[in-house]
C-alpha positions in Angstrom: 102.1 103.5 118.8 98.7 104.1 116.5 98.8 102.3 113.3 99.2 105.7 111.4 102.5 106.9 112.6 104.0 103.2 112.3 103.0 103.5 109.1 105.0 106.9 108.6 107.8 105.7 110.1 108.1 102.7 107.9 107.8 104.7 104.6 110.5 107.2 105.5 113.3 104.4 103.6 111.0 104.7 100.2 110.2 108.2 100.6 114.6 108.4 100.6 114.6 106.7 97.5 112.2 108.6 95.8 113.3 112.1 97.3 117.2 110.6 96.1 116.8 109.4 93.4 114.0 110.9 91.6 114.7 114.7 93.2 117.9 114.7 93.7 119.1 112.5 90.4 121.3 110.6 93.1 122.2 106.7 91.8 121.2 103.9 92.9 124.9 102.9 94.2 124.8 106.1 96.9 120.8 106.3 97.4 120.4 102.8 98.6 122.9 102.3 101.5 121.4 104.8 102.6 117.8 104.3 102.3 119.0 100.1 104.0 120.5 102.0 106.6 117.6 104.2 107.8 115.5 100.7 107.3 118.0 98.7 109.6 117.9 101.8 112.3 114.2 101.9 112.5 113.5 97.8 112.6 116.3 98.3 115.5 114.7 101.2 117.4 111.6 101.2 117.0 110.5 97.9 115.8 113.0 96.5 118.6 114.0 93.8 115.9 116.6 91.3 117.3 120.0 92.5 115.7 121.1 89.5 114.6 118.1 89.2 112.4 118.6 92.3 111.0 121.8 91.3 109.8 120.4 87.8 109.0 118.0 89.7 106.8 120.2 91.9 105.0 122.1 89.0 104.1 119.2 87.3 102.9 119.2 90.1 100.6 122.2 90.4 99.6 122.5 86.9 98.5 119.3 87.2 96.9 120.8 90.1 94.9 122.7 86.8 93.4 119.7 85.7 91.0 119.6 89.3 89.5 122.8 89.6 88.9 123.3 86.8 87.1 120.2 87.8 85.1 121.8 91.3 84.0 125.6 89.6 83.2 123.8 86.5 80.8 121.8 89.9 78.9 124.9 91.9 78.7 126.8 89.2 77.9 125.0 88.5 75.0 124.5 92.0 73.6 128.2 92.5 73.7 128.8 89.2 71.9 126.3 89.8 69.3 127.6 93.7 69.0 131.2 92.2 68.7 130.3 89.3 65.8 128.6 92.2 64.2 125.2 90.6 64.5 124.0 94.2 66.1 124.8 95.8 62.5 122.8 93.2 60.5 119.8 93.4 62.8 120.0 97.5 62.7 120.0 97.3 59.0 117.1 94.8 59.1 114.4 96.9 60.6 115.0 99.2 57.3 112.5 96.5 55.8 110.0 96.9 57.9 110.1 100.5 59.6 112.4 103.1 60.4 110.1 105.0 62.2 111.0 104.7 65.9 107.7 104.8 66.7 107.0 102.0 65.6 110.4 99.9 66.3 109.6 100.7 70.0 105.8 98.9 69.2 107.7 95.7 68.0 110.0 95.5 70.7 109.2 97.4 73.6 105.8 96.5 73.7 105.7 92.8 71.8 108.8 91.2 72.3 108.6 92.1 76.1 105.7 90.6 76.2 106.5 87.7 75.2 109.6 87.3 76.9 108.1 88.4 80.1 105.1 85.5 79.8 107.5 82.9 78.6 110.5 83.9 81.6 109.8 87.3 83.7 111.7 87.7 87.1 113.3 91.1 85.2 114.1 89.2 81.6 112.1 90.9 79.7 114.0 94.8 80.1 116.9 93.2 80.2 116.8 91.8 77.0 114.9 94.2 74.7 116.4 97.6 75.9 120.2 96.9 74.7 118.2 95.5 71.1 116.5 98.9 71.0 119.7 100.6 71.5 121.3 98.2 69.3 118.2 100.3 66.8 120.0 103.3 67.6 117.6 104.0 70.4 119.1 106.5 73.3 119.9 103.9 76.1 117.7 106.4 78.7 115.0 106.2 75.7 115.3 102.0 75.3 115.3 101.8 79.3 112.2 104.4 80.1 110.4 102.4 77.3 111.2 98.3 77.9 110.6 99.2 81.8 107.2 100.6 81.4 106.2 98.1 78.3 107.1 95.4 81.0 104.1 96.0 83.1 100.5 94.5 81.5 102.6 91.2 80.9 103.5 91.2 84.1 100.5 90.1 86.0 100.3 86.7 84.1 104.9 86.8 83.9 106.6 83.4 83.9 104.1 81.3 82.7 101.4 82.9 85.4 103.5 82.7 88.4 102.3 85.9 89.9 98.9 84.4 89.7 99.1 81.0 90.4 102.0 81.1 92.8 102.1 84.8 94.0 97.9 85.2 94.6 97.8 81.1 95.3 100.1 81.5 98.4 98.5 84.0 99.7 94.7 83.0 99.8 95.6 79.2 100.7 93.6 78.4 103.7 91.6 81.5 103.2 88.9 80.2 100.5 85.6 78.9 102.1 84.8 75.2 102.4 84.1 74.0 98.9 85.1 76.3 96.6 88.7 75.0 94.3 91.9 77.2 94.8 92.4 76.6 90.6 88.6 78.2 89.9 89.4 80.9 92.4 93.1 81.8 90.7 91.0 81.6 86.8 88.7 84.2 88.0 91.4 86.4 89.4 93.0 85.7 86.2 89.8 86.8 84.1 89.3 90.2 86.1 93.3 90.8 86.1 93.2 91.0 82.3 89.6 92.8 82.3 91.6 95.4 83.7 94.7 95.5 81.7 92.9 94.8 79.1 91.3 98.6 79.5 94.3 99.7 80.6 97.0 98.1 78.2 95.6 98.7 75.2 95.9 102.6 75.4 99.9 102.2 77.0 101.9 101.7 73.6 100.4 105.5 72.2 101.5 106.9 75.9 104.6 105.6 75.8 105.0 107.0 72.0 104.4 110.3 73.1 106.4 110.1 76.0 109.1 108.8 73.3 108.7 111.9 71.0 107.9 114.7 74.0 111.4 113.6 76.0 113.6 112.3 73.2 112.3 113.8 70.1 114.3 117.1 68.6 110.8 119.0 68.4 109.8 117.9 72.5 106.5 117.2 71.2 103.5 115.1 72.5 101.7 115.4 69.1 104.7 113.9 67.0 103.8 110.6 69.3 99.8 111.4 69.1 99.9 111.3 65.0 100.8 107.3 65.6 97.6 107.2 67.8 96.0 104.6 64.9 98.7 102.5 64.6 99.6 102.5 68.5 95.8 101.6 69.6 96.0 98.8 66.6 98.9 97.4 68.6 97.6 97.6 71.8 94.4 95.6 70.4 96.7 93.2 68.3 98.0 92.1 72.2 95.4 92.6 74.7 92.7 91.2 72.5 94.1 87.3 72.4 95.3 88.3 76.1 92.0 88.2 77.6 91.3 85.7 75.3 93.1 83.0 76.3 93.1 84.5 80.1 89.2 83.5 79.6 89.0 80.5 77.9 92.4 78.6 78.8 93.4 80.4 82.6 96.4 82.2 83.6 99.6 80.5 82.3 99.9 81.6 78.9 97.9 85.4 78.4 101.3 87.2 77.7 103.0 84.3 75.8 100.4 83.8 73.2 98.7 87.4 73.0 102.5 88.5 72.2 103.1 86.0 69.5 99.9 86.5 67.8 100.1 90.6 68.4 103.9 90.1 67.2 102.7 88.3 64.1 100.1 91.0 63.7 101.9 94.2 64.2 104.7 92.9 61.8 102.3 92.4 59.0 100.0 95.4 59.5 103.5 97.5 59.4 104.8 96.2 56.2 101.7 96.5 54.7 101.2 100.2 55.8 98.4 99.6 57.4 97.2 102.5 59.3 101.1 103.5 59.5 102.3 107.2 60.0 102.3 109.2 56.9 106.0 110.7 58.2 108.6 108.4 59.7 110.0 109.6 63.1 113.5 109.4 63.9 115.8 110.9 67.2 118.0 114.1 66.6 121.7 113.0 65.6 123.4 111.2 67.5 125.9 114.6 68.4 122.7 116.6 69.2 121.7 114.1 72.4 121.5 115.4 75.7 124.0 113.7 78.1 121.8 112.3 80.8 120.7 110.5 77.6 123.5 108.1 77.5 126.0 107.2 74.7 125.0 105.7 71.5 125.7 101.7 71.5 128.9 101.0 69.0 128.3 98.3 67.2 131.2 96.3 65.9 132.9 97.6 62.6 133.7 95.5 59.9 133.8 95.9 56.1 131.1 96.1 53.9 132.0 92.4 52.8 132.2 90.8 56.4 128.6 92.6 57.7 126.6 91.6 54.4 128.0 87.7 54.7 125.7 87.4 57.9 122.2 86.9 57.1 119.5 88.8 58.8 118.6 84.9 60.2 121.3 84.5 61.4 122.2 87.3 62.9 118.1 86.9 65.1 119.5 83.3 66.0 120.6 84.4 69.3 117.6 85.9 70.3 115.3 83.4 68.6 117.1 80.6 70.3 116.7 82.5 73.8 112.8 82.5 73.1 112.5 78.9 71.9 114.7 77.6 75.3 112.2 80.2 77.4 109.1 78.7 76.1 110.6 74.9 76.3 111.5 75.2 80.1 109.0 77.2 81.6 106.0 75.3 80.0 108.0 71.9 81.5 108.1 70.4 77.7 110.0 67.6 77.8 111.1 67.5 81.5 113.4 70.3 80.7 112.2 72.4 84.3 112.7 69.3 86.1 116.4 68.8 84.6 117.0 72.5 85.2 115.7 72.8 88.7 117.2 69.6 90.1 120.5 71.4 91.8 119.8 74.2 94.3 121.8 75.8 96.5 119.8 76.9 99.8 120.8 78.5 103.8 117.1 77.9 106.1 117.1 79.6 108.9 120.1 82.1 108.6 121.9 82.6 111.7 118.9 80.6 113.4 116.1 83.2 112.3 112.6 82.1 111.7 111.7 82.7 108.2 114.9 84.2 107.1 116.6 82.0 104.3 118.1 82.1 101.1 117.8 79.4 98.1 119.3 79.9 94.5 118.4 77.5 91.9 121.3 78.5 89.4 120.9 76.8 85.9 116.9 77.1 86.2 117.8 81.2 86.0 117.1 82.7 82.4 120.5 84.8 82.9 122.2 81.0 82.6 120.2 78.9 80.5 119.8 80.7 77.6 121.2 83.6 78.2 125.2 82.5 79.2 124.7 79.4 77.0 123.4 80.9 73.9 126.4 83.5 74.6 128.7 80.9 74.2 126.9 79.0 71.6 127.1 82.1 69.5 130.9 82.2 69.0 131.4 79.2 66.9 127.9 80.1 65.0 128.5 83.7 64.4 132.8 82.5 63.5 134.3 85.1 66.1 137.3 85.6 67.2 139.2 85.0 70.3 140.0 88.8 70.6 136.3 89.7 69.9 135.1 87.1 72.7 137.8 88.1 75.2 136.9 91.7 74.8 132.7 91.1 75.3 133.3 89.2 78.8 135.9 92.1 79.9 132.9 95.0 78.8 130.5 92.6 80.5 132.3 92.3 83.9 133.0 96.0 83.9 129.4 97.1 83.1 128.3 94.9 86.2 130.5 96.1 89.1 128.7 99.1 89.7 125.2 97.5 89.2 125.9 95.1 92.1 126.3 97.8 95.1 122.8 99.2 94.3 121.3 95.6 94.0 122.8 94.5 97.1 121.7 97.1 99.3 118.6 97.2 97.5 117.1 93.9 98.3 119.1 93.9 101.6 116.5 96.8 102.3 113.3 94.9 101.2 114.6 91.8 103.1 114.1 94.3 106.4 111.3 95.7 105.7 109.6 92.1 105.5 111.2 90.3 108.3 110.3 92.8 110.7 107.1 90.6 111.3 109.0 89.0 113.8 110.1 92.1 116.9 110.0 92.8 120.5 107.1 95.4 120.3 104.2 93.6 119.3 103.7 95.8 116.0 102.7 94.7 112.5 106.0 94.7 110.0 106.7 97.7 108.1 105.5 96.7 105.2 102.2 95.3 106.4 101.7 98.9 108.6 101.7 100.8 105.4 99.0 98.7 104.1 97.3 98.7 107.4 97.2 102.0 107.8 95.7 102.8 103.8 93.1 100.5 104.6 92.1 102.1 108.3 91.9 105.4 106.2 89.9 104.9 103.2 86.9 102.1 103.9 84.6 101.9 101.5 87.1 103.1 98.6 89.6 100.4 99.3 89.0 99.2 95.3 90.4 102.9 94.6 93.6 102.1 96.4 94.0 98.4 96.6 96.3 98.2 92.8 98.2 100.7 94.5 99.5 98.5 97.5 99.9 96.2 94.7 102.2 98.4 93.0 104.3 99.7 96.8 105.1 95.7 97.1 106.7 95.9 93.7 108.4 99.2 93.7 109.8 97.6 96.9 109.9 94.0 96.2 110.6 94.5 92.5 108.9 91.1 92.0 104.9 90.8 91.1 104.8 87.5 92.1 106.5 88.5 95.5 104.2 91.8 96.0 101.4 89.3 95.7 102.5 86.6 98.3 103.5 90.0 100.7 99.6 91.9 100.1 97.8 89.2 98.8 96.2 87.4 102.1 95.7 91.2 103.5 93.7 92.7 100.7 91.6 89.5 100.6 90.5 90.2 104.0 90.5 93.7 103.8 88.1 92.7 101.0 86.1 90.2 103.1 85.7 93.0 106.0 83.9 95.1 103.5 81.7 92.5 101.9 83.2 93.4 98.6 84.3 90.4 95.9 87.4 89.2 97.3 88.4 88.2 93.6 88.4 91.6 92.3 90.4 92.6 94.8 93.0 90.3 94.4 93.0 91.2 90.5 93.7 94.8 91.4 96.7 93.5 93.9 98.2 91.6 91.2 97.6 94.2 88.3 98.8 97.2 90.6 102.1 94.9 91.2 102.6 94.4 87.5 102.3 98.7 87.3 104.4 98.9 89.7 107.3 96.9 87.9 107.8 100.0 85.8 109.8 101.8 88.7 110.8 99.0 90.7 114.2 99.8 91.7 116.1 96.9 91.5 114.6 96.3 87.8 115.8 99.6 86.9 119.3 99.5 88.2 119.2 96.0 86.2 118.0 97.6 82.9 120.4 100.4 83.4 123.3 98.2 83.9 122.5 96.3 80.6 122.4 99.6 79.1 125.8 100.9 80.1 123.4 104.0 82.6 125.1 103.3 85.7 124.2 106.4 87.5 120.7 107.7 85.7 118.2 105.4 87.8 116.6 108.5 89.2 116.0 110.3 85.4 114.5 106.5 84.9 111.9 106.8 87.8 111.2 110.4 87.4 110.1 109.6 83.9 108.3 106.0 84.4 106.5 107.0 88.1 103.6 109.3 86.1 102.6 106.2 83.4 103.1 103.8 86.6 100.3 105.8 88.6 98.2 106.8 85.9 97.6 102.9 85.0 97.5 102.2 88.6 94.8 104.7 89.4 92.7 104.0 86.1 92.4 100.6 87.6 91.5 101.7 90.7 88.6 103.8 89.6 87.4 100.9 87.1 87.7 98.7 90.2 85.1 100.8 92.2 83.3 101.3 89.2 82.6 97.4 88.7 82.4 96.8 92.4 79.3 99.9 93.5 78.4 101.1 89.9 77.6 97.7 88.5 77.4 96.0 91.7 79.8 92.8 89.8 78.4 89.5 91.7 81.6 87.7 92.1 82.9 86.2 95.2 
């Protein structure tokens, strides 16, 4: 069978998805059986996939669904603990200091604070965290997903203290650099021409996502409400990708996100208080009453008296989330042993039902959803004084707002685990995934730069990991790469930036995010609205990639 109609075959699972989910508004709890089934038919019938593997791969995937889901209950556990202690309230009622505009709220924590979670933790923290605090604003929970999921993409390429990079790109080259030449000098350079690009690219995504913001969710549906923050929005995107490429330069690819998000943060902050180059009218959404039901209900924070909200200081009330980021940043930069304390139990199953390659491992307590997440959750009770009634109540919501997130998860990931181990099959072919790439690359050539992020961003959309995308595509595109003579290490930038694009509509990220949110159900409205931002960026990398590579002829390996 010719490389081309493999390659068609294996897309018809995605092209369910998308058609499901993003056409027909379909959630992610009915749309992804399905899409798993059609996967687990074809690695069966045309793949001719031994069918114990199949079923040793969807388990693999389904246990794997484990890590996420304890991700998603630590981040709604926490919201509904700090929206029962009232905490919520007090941090609503802070952001009347600095802003009200929503324009700007969404700056300071769709685009800062997930950046610096997502450097500091990633693996799907970052939307997790910030889109129930932007609802917790009074944010739409449809608005606060669309806009943490997109936000979470520029981080992403240097997430978790540069894993995607240094592990993700690292696996996939090893063995593959010429005689000589250091795997750490190689995995800088990536590094330097991955933030070149989102660099360009990033700095211009907080005034897209503004206007998205005012065209979908504003009263008026207007672009231009969004465009009159354009000075304000570009400022921000500076205030991050500036230090970004920065330290991606000068230090390597561990710490971009963290420290371009705590100086931006520190930036934005100031420049907003001040007034600096702020909107001359403050934005806000339409009353609560007015908001279109696909939109999602309004988060109800916790009443209390007047008394019992103002005796929690605005501190106090940030403790939770400002002990979340101090335990983040101690454990994944390994500062004091702490990620050798928290990694030291794991739970693992090689070789599933005897299959080569097919295993499962879970390191529990090194997962952000448990330390902080669960721990600050429970550390919160005695600090914030709350009842026994208040905490029963937040782990009943949180188990109930999970339930539903878990089929789609399950299925989910059962899918991608198919899709990869079909390396290993009775006809001879290449495995899905790998066809699809196969077959872009027989059918472009020259202009591989033009479409090399966006293989980048199918592994993510699938794999809903950059660090994974980057371990599937990584070795591939560096050959592709070496084939054409082209610089191997621009290539592999545009893999690992198209992967971080693609974590906008990854599917298990946004059935995690909607979970948080209390969207069960509304994936598809998420996708339809996040898929144009997530191939804009994607293909104005792509064109700055063949720009660099045959317009200024770049002479890097």
């Amino acid at each position: 069978m010719s490389i081309g109609l493999l390659a068609f075959i294996a897309s018809l699972p995605i092209l369910v998805i998308i058609v499901l989910m993003a056409g027909f508004m379909w959630p992610a709890k009915r749309a992804m059986p399905l899409a798993w089934g059609l996967a687990a038919i074809l690695a069966l019938a045309v793949w001719q996939v031994d069918f114990v593997r199949v079923i040793a791969a969807t388990l693999e995937g389904a246990l794997s669904a484990i890590d996420i889901l304890i991700i998603v209950f630590g981040a709604i556990l926490l919201l509904n603990t700090m929206r029962n202690s009232g905490a919520i309230s007090v941090i609503n009622n802070g952001f009347d200091g600095i802003t009200s505009d929503r324009r700007i709220q969404v700056l300071i924590i769709g685009w800062m604070f997930v950046s610096f979670i997502e450097g500091a933790a990633g693996f799907g923290t970052p939307a997790a965290l910030a889109a129930p605090l932007l609802m917790g604003l009074g944010f739409p929970p449809l608005a606060a997903v669309m806009s943490a999921l997109i936000f979470n993409s520029t981080s992403v390429t240097f997430g978790a203290v540069g894993a995607p990079v240094i592990v993700g790109t690292g696996a996939a080259v090893s063995g593959m650099l010429p005689e000589g030449m250091v795997m750490r000098e190689f995995l800088v350079e990536v590094g330097v021409w991955s933030a070149v690009f989102h660099g360009i690219g990033g700095s211009f995504l907080p005034l897209l996502v503004v206007a998205m913001l005012t065209r979908f969710y504003g009263k008026n549906k207007s672009f231009m409400e969004g465009l009159k923050a354009a000075p304000f929005a570009i400022f921000a995107g500076l205030s991050f990708t500036v230090p970004y490429f920065l330290m991606a330069y000068f230090v390597g690819p561990e710490l971009p996100s963290v420290v371009g998000a705590l100086i931006g943060l520190y930036i934005v902050i100031t420049a907003a208080r001040a007034g600096f180059l702020m909107p001359k009218e403050t934005w806000d959404f339409p009353r609560q009453e007015e908001w279109e039901e696909e939109w999602g209900e309004p988060l109800k924070t916790e009443e209390k008296d007047e008394t019992s909200v103002s005796s929690m200081s605005l501190v106090m009330a940030w403790m939770p989330y400002v002990l979340v980021a101090i335990i983040l940043v101690l454990t994944r930069l390994g500062l004091f042993g702490l990620d050798n304390l928290l990694t030291a139990f794991t739970i693992k199953w090689t070789e599933i039902f005897g299959q080569e390659g097919v295993s499962w491992d879970i390191t529990p307590f090194w997962l952000p959803g448990t330390v902080p997440f669960i721990l600050i959750a429970l550390v919160t009770i005695p600090m914030h004084r709350m009842s026994g009634d208040k905490v029963k109540e937040a782990w009943q919501r949180t188990v109930k707002q999970l339930i539903p997130a878990a089929i789609a998860l399950f299925f989910a990931l059962a899918m991608v685990r198919v899709f990869v181990q079909t390396d290993i099959n009775a006809a001879d072919y290449p495995s899905m995934l790998m066809a699809l790439s196969q077959s872009a690359a027989a059918g472009v050539g020259g202009a591989w730069p033009l479409v090399s992020p966006f293989v980048g961003t199918l592994g993510a959309f699938v794999s809903g990991s950059n660090t994974v995308a980057n371990i599937l595509f990584g070795g591939f595109q560096f050959s592709v790469a070496e084939g054409l003579g082209i610089s191997r290490t621009i290539i592999s930038a545009l893999q690992a930036v198209g992967g971080a694009t693609g974590n906008m509509i990854a599917v298990h990220n946004v059935v995690a995010a909607c979970a948080v949110c209390g969207i069960v159900g509304r994936e598809g409205y998420v996708i339809r609205r996040n898929i144009a931002p997530s191939l804009i960026y994607t293909l104005v990398v792509g064109i700055l990639g063949l720009i660099l590579i045959y317009g200024f002829q770049v002479a890097v390996y």
